[in-house]
N, CA, C and O atoms as a Tripos MOL2 file, in Angstrom:
@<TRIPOS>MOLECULE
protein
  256   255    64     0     0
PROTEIN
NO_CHARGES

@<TRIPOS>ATOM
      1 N         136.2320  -35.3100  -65.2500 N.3       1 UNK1
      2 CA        137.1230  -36.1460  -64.4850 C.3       1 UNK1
      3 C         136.4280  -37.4780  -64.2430 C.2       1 UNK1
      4 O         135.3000  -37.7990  -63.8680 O.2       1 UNK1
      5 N         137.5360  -38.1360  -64.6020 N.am      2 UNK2
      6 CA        136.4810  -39.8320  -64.2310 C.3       2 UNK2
      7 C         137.3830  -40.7480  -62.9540 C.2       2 UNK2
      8 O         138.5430  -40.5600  -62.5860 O.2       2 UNK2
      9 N         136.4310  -41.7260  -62.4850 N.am      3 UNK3
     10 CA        137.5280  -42.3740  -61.4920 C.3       3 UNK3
     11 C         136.8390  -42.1010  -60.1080 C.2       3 UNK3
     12 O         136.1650  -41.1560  -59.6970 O.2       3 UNK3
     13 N         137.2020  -43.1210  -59.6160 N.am      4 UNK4
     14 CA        136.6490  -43.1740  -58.0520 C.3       4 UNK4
     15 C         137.1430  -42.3110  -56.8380 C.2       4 UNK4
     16 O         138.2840  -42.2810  -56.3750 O.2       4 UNK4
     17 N         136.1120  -41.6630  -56.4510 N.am      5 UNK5
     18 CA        136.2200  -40.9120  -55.4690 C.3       5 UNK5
     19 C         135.7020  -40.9780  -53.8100 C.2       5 UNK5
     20 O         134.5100  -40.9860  -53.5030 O.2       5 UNK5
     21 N         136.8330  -41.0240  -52.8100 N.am      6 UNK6
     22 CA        136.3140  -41.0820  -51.7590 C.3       6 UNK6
     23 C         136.7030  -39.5820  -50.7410 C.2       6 UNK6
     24 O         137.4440  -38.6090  -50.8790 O.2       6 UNK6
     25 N         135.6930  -40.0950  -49.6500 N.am      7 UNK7
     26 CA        136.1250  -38.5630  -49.1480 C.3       7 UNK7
     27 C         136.0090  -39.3930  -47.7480 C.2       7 UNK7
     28 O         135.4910  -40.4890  -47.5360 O.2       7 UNK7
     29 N         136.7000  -38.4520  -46.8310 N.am      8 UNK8
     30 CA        137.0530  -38.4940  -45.2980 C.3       8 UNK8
     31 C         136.7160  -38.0140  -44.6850 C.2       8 UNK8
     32 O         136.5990  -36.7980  -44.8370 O.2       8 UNK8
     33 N         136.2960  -38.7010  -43.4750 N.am      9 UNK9
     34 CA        135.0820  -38.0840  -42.7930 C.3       9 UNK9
     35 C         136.3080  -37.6310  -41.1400 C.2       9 UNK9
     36 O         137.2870  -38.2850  -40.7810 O.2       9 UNK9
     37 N         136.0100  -36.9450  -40.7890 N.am     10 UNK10
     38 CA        137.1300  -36.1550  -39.6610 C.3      10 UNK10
     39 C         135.7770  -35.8810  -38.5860 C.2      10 UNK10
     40 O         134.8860  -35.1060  -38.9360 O.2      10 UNK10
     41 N         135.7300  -36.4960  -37.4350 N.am     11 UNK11
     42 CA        135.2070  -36.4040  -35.9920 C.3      11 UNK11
     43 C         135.6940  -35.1750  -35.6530 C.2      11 UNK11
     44 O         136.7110  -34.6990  -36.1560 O.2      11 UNK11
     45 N         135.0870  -34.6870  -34.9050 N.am     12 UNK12
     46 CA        135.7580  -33.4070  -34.3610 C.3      12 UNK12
     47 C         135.1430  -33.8610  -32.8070 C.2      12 UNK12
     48 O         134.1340  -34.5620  -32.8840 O.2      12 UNK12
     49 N         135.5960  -33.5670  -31.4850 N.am     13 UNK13
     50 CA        135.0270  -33.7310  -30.4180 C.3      13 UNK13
     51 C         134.9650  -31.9200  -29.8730 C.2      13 UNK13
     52 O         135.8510  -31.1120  -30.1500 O.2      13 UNK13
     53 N         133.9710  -31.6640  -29.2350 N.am     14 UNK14
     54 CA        133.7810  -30.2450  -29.0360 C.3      14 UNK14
     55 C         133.6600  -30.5250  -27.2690 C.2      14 UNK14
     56 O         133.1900  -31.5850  -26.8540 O.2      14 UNK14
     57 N         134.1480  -29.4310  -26.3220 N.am     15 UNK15
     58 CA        134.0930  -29.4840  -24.8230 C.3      15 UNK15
     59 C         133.2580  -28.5420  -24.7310 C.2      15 UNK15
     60 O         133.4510  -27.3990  -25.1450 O.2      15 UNK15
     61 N         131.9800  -29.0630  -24.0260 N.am     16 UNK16
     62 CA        130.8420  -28.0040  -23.2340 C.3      16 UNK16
     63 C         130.7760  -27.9830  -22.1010 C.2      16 UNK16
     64 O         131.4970  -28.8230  -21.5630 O.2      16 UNK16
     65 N         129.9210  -27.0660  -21.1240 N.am     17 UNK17
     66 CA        130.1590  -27.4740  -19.4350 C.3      17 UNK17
     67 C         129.4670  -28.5800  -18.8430 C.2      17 UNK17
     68 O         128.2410  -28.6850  -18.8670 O.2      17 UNK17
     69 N         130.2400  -29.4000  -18.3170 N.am     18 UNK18
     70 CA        129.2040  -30.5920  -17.8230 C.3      18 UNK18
     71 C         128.8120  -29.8230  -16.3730 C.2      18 UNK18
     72 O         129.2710  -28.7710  -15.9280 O.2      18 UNK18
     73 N         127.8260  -30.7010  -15.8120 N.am     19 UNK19
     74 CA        127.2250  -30.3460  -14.5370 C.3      19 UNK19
     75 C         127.9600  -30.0250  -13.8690 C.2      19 UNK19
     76 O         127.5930  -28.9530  -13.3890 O.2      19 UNK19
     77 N         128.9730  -30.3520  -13.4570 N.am     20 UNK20
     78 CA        130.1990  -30.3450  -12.6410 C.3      20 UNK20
     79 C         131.4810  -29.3920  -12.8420 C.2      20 UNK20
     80 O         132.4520  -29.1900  -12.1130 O.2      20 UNK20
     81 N         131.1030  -28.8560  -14.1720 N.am     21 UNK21
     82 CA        131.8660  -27.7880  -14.6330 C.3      21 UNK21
     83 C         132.1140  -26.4510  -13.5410 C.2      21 UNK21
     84 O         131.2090  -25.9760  -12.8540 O.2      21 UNK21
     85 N         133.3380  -26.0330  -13.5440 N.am     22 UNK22
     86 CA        133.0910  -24.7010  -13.0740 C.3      22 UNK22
     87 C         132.6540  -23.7000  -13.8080 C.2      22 UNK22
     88 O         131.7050  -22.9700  -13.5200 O.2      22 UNK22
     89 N         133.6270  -23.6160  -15.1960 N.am     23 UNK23
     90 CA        133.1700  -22.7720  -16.1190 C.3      23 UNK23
     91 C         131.8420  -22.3290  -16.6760 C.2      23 UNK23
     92 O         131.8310  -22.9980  -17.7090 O.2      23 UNK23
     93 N         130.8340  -21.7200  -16.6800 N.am     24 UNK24
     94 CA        129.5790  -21.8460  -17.6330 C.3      24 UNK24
     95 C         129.4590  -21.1420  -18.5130 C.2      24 UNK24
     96 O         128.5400  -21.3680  -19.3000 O.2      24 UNK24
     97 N         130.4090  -19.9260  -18.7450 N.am     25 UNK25
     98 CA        130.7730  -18.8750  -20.3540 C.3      25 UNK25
     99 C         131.8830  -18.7620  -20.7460 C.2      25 UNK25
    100 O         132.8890  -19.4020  -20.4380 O.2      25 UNK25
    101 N         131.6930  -17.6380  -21.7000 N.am     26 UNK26
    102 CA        133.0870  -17.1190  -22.1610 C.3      26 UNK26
    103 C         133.7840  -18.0670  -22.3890 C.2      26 UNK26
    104 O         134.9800  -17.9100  -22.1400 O.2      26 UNK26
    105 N         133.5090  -18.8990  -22.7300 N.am     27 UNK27
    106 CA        134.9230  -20.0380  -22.9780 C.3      27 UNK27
    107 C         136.0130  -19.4380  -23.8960 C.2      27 UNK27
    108 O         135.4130  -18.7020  -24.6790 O.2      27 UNK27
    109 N         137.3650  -19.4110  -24.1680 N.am     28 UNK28
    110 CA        138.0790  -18.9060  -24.6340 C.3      28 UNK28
    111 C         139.7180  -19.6760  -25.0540 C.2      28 UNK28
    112 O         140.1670  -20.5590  -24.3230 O.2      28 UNK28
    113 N         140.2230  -19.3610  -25.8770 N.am     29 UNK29
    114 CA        141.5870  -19.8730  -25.9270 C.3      29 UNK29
    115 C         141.8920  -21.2400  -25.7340 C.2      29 UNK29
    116 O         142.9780  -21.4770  -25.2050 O.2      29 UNK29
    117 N         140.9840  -22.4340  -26.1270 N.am     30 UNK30
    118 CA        141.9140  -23.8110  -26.1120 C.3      30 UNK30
    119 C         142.9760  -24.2820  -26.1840 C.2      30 UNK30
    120 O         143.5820  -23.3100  -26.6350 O.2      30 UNK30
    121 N         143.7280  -25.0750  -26.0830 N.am     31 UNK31
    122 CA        144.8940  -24.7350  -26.0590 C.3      31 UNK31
    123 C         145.1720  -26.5920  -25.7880 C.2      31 UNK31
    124 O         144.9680  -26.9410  -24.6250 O.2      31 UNK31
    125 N         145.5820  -27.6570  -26.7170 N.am     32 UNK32
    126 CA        145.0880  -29.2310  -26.1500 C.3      32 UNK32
    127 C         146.8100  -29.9860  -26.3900 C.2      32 UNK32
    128 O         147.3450  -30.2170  -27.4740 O.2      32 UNK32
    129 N         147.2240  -30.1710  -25.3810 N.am     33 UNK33
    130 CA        148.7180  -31.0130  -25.1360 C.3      33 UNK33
    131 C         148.4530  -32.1840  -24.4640 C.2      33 UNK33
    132 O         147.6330  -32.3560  -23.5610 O.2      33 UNK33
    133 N         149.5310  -33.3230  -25.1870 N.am     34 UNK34
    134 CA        149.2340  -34.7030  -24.6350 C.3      34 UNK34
    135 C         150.3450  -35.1670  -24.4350 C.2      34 UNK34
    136 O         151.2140  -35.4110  -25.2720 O.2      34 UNK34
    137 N         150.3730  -35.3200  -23.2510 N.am     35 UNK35
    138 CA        151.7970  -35.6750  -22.2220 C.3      35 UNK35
    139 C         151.2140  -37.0770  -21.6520 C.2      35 UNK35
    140 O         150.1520  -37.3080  -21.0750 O.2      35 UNK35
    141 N         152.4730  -38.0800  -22.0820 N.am     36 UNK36
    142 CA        152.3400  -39.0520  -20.7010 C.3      36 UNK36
    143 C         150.8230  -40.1670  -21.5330 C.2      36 UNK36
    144 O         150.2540  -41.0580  -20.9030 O.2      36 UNK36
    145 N         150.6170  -39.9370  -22.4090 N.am     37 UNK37
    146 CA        149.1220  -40.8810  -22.7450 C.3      37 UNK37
    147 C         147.7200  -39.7940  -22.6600 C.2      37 UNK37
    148 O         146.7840  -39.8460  -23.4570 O.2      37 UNK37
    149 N         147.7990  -39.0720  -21.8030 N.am     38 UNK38
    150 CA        146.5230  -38.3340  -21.4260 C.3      38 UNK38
    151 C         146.9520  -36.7410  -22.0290 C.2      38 UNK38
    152 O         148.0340  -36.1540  -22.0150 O.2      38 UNK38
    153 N         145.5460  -36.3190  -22.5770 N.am     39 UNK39
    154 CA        145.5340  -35.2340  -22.7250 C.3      39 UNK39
    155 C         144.5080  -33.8330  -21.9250 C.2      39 UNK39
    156 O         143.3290  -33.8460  -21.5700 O.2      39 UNK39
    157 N         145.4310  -32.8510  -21.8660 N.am     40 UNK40
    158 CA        144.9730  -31.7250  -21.2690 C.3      40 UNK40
    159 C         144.2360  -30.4030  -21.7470 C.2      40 UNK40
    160 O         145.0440  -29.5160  -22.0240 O.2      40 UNK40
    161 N         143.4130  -30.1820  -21.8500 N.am     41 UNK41
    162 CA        142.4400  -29.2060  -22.4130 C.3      41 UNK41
    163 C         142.6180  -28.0360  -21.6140 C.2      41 UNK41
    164 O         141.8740  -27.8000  -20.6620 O.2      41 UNK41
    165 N         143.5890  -27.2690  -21.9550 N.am     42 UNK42
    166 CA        143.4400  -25.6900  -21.2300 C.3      42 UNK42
    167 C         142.6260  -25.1160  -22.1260 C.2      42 UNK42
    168 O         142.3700  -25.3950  -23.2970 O.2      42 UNK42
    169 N         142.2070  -24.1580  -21.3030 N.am     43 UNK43
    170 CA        141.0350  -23.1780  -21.4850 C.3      43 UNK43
    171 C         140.7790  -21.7750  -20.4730 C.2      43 UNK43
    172 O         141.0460  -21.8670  -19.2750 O.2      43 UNK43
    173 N         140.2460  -20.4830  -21.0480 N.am     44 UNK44
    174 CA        139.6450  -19.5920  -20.2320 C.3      44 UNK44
    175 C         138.1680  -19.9160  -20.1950 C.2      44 UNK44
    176 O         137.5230  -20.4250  -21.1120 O.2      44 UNK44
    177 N         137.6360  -19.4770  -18.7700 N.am     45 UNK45
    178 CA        136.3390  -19.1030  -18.6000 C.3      45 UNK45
    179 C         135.8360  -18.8560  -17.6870 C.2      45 UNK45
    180 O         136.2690  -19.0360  -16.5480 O.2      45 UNK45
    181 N         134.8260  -18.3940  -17.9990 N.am     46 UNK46
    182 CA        133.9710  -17.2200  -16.6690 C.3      46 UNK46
    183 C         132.8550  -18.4570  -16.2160 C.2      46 UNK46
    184 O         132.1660  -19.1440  -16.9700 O.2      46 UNK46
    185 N         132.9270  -18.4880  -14.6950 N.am     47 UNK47
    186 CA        132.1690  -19.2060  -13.5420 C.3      47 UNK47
    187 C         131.4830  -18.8630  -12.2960 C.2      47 UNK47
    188 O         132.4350  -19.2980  -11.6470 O.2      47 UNK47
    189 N         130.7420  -18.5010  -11.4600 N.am     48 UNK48
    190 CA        130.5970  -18.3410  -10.0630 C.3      48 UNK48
    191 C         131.4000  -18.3050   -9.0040 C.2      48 UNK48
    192 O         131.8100  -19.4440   -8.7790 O.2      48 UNK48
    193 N         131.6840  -17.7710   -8.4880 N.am     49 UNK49
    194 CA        132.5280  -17.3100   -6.9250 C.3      49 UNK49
    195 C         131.4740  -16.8800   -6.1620 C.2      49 UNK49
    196 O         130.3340  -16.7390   -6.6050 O.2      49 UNK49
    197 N         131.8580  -16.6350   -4.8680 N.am     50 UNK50
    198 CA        131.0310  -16.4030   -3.7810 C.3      50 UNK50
    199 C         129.7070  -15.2840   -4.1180 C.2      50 UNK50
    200 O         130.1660  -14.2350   -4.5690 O.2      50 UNK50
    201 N         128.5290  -15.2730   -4.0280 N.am     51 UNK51
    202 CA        127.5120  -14.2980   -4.1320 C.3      51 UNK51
    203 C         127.2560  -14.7640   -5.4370 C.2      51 UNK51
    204 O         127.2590  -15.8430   -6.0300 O.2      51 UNK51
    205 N         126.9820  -13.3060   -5.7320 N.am     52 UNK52
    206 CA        126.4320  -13.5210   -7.2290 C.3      52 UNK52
    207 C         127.4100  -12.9420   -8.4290 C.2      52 UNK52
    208 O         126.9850  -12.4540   -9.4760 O.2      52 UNK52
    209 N         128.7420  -13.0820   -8.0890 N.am     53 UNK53
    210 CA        129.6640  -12.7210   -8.9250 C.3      53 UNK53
    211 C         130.2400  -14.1110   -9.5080 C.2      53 UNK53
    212 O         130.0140  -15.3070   -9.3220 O.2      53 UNK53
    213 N         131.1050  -13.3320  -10.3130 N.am     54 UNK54
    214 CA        131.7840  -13.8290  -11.2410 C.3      54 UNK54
    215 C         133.2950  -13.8350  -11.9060 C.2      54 UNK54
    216 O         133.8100  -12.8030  -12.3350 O.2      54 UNK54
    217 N         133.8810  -15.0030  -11.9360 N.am     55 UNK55
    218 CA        135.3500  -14.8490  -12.1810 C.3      55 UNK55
    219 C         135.4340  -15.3020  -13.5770 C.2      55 UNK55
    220 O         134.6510  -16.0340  -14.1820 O.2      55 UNK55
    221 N         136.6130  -14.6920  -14.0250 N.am     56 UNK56
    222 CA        137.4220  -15.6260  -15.4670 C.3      56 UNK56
    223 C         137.9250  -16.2170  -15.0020 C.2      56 UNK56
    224 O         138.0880  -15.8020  -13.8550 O.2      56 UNK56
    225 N         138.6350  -17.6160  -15.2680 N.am     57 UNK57
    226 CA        140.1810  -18.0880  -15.0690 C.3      57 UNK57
    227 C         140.8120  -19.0380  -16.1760 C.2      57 UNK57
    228 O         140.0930  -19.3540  -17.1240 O.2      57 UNK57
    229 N         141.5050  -19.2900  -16.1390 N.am     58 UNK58
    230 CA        142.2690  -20.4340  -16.5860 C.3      58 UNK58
    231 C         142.0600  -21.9750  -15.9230 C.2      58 UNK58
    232 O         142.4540  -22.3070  -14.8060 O.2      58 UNK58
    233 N         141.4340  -22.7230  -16.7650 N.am     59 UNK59
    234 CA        141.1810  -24.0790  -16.4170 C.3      59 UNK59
    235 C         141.6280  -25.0640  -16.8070 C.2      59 UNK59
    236 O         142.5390  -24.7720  -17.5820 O.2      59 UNK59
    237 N         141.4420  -26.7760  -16.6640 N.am     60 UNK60
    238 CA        142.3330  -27.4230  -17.8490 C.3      60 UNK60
    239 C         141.0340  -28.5710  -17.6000 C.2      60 UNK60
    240 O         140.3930  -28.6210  -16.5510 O.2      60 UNK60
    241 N         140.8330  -29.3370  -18.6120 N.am     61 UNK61
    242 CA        140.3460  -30.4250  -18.4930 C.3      61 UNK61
    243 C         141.7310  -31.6070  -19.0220 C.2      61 UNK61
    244 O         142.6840  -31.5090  -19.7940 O.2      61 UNK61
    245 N         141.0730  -32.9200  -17.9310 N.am     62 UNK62
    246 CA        141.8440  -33.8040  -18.2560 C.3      62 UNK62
    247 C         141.2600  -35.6530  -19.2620 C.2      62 UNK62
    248 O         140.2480  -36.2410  -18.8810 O.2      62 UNK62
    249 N         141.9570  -36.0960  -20.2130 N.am     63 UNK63
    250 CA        141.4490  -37.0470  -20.2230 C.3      63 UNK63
    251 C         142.4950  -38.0410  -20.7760 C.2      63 UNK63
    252 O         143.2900  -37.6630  -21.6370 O.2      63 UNK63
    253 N         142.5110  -39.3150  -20.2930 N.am     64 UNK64
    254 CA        143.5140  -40.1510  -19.8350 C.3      64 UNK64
    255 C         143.3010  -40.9270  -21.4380 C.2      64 UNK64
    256 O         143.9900  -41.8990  -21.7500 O.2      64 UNK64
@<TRIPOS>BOND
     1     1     2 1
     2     2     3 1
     3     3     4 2
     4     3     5 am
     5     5     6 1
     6     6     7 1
     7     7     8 2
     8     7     9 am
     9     9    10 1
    10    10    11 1
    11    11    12 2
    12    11    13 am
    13    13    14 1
    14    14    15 1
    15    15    16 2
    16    15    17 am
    17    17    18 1
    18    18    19 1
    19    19    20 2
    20    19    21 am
    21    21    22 1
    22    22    23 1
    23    23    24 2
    24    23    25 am
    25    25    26 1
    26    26    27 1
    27    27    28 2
    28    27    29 am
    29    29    30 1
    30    30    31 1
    31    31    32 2
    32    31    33 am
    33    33    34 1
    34    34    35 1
    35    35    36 2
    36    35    37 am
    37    37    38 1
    38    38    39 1
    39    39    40 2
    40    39    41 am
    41    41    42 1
    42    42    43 1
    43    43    44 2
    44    43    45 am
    45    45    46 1
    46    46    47 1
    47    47    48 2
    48    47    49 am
    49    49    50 1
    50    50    51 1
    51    51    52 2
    52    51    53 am
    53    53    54 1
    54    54    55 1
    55    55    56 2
    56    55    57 am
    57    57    58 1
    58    58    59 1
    59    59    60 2
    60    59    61 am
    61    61    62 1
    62    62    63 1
    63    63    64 2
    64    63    65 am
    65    65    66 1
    66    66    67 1
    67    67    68 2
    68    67    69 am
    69    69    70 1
    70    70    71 1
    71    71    72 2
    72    71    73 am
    73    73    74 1
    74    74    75 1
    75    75    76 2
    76    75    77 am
    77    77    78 1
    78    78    79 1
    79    79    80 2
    80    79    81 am
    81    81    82 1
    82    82    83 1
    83    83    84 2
    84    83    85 am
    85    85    86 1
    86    86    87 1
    87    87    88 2
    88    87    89 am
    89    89    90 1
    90    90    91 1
    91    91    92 2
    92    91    93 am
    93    93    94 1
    94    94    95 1
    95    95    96 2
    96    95    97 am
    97    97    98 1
    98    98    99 1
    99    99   100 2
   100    99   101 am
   101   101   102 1
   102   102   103 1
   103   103   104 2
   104   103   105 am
   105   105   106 1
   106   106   107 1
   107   107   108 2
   108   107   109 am
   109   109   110 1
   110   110   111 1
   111   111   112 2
   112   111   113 am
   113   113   114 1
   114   114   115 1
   115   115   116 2
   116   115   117 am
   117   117   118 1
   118   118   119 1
   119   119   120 2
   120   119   121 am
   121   121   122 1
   122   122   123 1
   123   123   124 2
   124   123   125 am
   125   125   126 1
   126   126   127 1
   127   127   128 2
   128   127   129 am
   129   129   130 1
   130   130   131 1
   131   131   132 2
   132   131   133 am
   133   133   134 1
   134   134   135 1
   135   135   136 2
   136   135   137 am
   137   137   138 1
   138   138   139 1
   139   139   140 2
   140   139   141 am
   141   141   142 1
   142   142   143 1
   143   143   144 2
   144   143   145 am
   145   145   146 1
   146   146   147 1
   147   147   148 2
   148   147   149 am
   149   149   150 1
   150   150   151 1
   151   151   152 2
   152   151   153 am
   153   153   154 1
   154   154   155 1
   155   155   156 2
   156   155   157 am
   157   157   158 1
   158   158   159 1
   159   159   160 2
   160   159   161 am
   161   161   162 1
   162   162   163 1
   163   163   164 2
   164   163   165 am
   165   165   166 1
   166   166   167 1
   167   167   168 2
   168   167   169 am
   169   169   170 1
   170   170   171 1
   171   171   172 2
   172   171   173 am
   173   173   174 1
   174   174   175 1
   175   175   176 2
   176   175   177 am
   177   177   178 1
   178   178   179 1
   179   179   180 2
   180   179   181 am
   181   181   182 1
   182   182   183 1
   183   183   184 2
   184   183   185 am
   185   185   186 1
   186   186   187 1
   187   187   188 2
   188   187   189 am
   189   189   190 1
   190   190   191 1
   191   191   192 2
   192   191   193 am
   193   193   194 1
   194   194   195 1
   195   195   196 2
   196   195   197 am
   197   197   198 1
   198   198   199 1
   199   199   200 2
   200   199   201 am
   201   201   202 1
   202   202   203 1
   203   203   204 2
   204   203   205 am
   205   205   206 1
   206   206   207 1
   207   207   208 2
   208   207   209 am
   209   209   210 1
   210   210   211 1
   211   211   212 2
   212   211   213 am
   213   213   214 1
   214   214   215 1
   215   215   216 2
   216   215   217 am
   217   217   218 1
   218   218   219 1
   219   219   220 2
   220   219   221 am
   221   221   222 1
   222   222   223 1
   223   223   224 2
   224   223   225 am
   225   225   226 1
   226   226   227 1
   227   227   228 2
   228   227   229 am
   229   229   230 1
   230   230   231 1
   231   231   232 2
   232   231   233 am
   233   233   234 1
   234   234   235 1
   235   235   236 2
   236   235   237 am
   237   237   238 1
   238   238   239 1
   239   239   240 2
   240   239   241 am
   241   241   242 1
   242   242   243 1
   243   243   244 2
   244   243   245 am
   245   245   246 1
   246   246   247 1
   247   247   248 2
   248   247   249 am
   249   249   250 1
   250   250   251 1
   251   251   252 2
   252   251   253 am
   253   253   254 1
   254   254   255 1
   255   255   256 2
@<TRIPOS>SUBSTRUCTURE
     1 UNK1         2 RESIDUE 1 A UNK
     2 UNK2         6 RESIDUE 1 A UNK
     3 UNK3        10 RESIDUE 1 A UNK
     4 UNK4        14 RESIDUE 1 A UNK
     5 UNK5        18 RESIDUE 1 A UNK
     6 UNK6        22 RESIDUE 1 A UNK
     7 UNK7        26 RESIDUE 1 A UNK
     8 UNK8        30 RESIDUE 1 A UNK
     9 UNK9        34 RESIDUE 1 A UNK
    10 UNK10       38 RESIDUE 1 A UNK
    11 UNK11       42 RESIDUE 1 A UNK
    12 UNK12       46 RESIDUE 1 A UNK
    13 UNK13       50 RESIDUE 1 A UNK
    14 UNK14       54 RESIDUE 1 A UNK
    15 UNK15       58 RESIDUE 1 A UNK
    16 UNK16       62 RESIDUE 1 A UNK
    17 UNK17       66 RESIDUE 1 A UNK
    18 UNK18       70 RESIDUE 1 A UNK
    19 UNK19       74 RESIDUE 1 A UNK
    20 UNK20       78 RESIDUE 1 A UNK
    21 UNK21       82 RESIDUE 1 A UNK
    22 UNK22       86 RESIDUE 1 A UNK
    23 UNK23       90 RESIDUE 1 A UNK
    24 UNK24       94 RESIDUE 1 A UNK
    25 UNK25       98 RESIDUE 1 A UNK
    26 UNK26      102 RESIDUE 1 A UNK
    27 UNK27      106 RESIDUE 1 A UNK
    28 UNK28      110 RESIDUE 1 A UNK
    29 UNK29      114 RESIDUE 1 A UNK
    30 UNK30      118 RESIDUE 1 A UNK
    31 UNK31      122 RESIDUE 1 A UNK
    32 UNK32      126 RESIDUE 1 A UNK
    33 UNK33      130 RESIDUE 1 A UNK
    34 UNK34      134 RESIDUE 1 A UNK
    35 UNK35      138 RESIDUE 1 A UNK
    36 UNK36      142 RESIDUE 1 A UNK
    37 UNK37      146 RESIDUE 1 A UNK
    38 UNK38      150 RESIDUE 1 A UNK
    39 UNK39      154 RESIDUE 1 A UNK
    40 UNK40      158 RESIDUE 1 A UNK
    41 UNK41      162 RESIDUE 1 A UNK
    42 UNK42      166 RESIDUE 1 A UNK
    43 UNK43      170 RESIDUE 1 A UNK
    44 UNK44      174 RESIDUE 1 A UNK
    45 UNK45      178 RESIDUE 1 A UNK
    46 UNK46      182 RESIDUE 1 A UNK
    47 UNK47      186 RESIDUE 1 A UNK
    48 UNK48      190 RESIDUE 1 A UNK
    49 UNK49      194 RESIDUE 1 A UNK
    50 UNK50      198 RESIDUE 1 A UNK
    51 UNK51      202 RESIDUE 1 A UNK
    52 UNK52      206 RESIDUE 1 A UNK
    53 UNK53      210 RESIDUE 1 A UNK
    54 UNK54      214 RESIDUE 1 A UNK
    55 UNK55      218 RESIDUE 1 A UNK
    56 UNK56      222 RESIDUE 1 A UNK
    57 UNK57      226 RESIDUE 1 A UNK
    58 UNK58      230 RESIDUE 1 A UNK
    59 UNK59      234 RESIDUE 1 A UNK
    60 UNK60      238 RESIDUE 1 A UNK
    61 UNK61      242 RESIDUE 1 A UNK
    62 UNK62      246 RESIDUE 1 A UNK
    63 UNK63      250 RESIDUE 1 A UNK
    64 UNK64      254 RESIDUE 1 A UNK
């Protein structure tokens, strides 16, 4: 095959826990809708609650 070839390069952005995160495991099920200009990052994951336990939940990150 002859002839010029280009290829495309695709960013991917990946969500980890920032400091401020509740979540710190299990991350699970993304789920990314953009309403309104800003988009919403639902997600499961397991975080701290009172003591030394631990919850799952459903979270969302937001970014405008």
């Amino acid at each position: 095959m002859t002839g010029d070839r280009t290829r495309s390069a695709i960013t991917i952005a990946t969500y980890g826990p920032a400091d401020a995160s509740w979540g710190r495991d299990l991350f699970w099920a993304p789920c990314v809708i953009e309403r309104g200009g800003a988009f919403y990052l639902f997600y499961s994951a397991r975080g701290p609650v009172a003591g030394d336990r631990k919850s799952h939940r459903i979270c969302v990150a937001r970014r405008d």
